[in-house]
C-alpha positions in Angstrom: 82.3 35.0 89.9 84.1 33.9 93.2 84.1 29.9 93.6 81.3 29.3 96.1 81.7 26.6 99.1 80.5 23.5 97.1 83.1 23.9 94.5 86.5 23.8 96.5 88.1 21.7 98.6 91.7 22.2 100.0 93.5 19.3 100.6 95.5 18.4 103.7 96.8 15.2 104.8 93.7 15.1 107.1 91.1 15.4 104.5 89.0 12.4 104.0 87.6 9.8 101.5 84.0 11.1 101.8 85.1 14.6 101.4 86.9 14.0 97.9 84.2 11.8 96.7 81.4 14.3 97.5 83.1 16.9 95.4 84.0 14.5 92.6 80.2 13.2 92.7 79.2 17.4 92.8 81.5 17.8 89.3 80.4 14.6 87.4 76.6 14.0 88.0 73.8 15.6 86.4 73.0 19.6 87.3 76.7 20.4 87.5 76.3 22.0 84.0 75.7 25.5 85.6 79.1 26.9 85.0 80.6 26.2 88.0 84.6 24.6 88.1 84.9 22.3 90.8 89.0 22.3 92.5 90.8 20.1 94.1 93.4 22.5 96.3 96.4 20.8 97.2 95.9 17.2 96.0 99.2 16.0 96.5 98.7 16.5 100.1 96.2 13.7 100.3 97.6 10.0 102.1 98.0 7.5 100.1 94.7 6.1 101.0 92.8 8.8 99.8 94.1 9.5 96.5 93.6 6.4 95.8 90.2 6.1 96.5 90.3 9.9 94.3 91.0 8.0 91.5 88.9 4.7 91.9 85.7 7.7 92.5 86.8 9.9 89.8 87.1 7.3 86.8 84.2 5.0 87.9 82.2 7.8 87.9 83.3 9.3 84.4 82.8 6.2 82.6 79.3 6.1 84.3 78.9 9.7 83.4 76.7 11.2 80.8 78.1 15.0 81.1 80.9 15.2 78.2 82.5 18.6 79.5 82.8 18.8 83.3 84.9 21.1 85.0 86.9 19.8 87.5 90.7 20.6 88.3 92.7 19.0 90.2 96.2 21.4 91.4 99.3 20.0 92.7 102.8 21.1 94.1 104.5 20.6 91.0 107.7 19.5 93.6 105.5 16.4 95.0 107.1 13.8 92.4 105.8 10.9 95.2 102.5 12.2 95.0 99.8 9.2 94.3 97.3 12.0 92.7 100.3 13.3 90.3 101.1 9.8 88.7 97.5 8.7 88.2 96.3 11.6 86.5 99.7 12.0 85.0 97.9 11.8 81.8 95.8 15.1 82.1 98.5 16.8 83.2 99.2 20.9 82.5 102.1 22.5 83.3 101.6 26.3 83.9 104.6 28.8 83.9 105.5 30.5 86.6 104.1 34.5 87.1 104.6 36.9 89.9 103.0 37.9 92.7 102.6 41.1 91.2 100.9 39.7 87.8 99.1 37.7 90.0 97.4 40.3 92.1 96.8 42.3 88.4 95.0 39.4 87.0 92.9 38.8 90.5 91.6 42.5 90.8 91.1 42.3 86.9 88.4 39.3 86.7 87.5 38.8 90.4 85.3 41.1 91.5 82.3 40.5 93.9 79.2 41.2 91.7 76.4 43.0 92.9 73.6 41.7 94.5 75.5 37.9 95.2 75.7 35.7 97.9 76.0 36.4 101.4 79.3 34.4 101.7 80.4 36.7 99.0 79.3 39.8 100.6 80.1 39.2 103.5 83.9 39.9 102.4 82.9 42.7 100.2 85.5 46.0 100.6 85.4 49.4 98.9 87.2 47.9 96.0 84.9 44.7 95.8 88.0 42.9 95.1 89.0 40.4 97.9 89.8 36.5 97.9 89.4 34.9 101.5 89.9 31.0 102.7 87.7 30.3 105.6 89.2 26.5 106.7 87.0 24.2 109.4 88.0 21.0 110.7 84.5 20.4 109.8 83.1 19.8 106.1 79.9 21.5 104.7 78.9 23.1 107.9 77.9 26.4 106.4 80.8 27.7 105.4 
């Protein structure tokens, strides 16, 4: 299914320290098990400040954790080699090759598909085709969106 508005957060140099934490805190503590994959969109846009305080959240609360296999990725601008998130979690790092756009949009109208009966937020996007991905961006966390 499409990501819903709890699992995603896309960075921007404007994004706070309570905004990263709550997600990290929505991945690694008990009753995230239901399947969802919490992302981090654009990490390497954070300030310095930030990632930091990414990384203080995100271990503390790992070795605090009792959930062995949490989902939670964290994407990057492979180009960002001054990025604060990209040396931290150096470590965990993936590399993924390079596709498309065209590969892309197969793969996306192949496994991401609106299924019936979902969400509003997900309907409320819903075309012919059922097969749409949309960003909705507020200046304002968790208000509704």
């Amino acid at each position: 299914p499409l990501p819903s508005y709890d699992e995603v957060l896309v960075c921007t140099p404007n994004t706070e320290e309570e905004e990263v934490e709550l997600l990290v805190r929505r991945a690694l503590s008990p009753g995230s098990q239901d399947q969802k994959i919490y992302c981090l969109l654009g990490a390497d846009k954070l300030v310095y400040k930030v990632s930091e305080r990414l990384e203080f959240h995100f271990f503390r609360l790992v070795q605090s954790s009792s959930i062995p296999n949490y989902r939670f990725i964290i994407f990057c601008n492979a180009k960002a080699h001054n990025s604060y998130v990209i040396t931290a979690f150096d470590a965990y790092k993936v590399t993924f090759p390079c596709y498309s756009k065209t590969e892309i949009q197969d793969y996306l109208k192949t496994h991401l598909k609106v299924p019936t009966g979902t969400a509003p937020v997900a309907q409320a996007f819903e075309e012919p085709h059922q097969q749409n991905i949309k960003f909705v961006f507020s200046e304002r966390a968790g208000m509704g969106k």
